[in-house]
N, C-alpha and C positions, 0 to 999 in steps of 0.2 A: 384507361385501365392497364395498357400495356404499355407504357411510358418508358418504364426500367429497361425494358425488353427493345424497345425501339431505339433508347440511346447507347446501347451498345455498339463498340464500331463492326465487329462482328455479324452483325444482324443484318439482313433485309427487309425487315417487318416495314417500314417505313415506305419504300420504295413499291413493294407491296399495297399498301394502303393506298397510296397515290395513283396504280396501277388500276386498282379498284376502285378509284373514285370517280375516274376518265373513263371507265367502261360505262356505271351506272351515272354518269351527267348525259351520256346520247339519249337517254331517254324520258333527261326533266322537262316535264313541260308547264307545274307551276311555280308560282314566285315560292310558296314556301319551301319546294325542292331547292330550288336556285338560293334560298338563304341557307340551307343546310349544308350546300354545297362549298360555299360562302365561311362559313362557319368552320367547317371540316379546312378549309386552306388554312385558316390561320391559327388553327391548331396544328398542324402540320407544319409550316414554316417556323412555330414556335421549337417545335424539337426538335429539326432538322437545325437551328440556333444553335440550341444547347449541344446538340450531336459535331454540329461543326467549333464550336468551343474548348469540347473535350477531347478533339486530335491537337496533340504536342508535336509539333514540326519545326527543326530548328533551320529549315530551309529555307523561313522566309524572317527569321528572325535579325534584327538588327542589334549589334552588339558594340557602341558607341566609341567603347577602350580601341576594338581591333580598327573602326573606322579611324580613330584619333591619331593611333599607329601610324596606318597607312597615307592618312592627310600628311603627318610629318615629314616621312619619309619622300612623298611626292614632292615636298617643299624643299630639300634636298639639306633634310637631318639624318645624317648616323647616326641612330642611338647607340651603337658601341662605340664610336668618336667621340661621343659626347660625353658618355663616361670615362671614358679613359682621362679627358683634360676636364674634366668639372674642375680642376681650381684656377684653369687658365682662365683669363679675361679678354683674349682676343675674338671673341664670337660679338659682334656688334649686338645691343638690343637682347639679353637674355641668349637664347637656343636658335634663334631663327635667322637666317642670312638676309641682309639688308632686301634683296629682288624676291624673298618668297612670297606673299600676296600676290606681285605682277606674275608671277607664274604661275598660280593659281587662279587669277585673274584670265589669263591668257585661255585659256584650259575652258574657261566658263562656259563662256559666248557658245561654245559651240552644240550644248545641249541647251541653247535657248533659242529658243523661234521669235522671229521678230515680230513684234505685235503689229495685229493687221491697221492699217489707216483708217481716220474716221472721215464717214461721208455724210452728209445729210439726206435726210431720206428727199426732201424737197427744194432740195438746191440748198445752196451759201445763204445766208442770209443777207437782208437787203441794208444799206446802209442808210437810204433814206427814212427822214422822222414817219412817223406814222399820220394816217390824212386826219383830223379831227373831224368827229363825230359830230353831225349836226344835233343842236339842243331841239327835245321835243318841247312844246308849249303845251303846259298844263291848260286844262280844263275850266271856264271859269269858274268861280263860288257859286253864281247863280243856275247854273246849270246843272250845276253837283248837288245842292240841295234840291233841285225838283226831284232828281234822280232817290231822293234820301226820303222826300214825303212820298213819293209814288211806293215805296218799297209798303210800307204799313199798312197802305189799302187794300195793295196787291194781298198780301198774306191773311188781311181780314174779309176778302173775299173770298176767299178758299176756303177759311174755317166756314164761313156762314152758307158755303157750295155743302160741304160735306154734311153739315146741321141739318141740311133744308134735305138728303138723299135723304139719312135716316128717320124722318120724321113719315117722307111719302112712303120708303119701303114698310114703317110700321101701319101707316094705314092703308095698306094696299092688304099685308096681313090681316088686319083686324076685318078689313072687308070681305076677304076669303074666310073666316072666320065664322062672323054672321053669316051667308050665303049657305053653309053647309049647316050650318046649326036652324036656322029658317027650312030648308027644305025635308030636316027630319030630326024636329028637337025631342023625340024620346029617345033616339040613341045617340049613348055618350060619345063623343071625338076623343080619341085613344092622343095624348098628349104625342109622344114619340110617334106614332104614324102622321103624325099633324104636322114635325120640325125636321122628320128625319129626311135628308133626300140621298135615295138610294144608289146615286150615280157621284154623290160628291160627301167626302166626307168635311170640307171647308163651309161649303153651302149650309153644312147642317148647323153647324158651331154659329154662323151666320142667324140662322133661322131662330135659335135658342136666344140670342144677343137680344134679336127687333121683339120678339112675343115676351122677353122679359120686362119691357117697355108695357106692353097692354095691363101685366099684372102690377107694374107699380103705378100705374095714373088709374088705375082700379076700372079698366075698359076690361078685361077678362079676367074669369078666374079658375086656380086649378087644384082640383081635388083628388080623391082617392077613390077607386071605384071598391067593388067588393072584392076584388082579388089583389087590390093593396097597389094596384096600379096608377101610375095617376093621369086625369082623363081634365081635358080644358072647354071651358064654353064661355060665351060671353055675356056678361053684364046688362041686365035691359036700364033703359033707366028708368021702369016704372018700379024697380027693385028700390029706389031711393036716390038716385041721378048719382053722377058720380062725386061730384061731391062730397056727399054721406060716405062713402065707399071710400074717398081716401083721408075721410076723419079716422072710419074704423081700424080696431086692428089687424095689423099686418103681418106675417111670417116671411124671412128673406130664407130661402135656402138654396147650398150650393152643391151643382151636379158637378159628379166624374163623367166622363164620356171621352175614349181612349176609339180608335180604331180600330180595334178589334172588337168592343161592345158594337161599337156602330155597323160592323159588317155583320 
């Protein structure tokens, strides 16, 4: 907002700001202060830019003509000699005396430093050839293919590892299931009291995954109580075995459940 006012060379507003920006950084102590502070530099350096732009100093200015001059004349031209005989032809090579280059040559050397020598950081290098590497021996065919049929088994025991978990964890549920519903089947099992575990919200999403297993092979099922809730029990098979159950129809529906429901 005060840009105008800080790029004045007159002004101290800038010097000021920066003044104030080193008293209040003693005291950041979060990242978002330290970005703002961050922020604040490099708008700062930006017009403290422009502010050194707009000082005209011809101090340090380079003016090629006056350098041109004074090269000549070091080379050892008059230019008022030179004018006076411009139609003579005795100046060899145009204006310039046969030795001026070497004498400005001469003159060089002396604002130039000699460039430093090179060393290796781990010695000279070595002149002898390099040792050849010994050839490794591949692997034979036959041994590489065992390696190739073992790999399919390997991974088709893992799938059939993981198949054979979820099948006991579903009926380790479904036996929990019956258990509570046997020892007091006039009152309903509150679905969510039944999947939810109060200690893990993973476990629960878990719990919903196996019990949705019992209601599609038609081993449980889950209804609506009167408050619109839904409440699970399980399947007898004197109801019509389950067979019957998974001729009948079926309803698939899909829950939300977010962590914040589940707490």
């Amino acid at each position: 907002e005060n840009r105008e006012a800080m790029l004045n060379s007159k002004s101290n507003r800038l010097t000021e700001a920066l003044e104030e920006a080193n008293r209040l950084f003693d005291g950041v102590c979060r990242a978002r202060e330290a970005a703002l502070d961050a922020q604040f530099l490099v708008i700062a350096s930006n017009i403290g830019k422009e502010k050194a732009n707009e000082l005209h100093s011809e101090m340090s200015a380079f003016d090629s003509t006056a350098f041109a001059e004074d090269l000549l004349t070091f080379m050892g031209i008059n230019r008022t000699e030179v004018e006076e005989t411009d139609d003579s032809e005795d100046v060899p090579g145009g204006f310039l005396p046969s030795d001026a280059w070497q004498t400005v040559g001469g003159e060089a050397p002396k604002y130039f430093r000699r460039a430093p020598t090179f060393h290796y950081m781990m010695g000279s290098f070595k002149s002898e050839p390099p040792v050849p590497k010994q050839r490794i021996e591949r692997q034979k065919k036959a041994s590489r293919g065992k390696a190739e049929r073992a790999m399919p088994a390997q991974l088709k025991k893992m799938e059939e590892s993981h198949q054979e978990a979820t099948e006991k964890e579903v009926e380790r549920i479904l036996r929990i299931l019956q258990t509570h519903f046997e020892n007091d089947p006039n009152t309903p099992i509150s679905f969510f009291d039944f999947v939810i575990d109060p200690n893990s919200f993973a476990r629960t999403v878990e719990n919903v995954f196996h019990v949705s297993f019992l209601t599609r092979d038609g081993l449980a099922q889950i209804k609506l109580d009167e408050d619109e809730l839904p409440i699970i029990e399980p399947i007898k098979p004197s109801e019509g075995g389950v067979e019957d159950s998974r001729a009948g129809a079926r309803n698939q529906v899909v829950i939300s459940l977010d962590q914040t429901q589940w707490k």
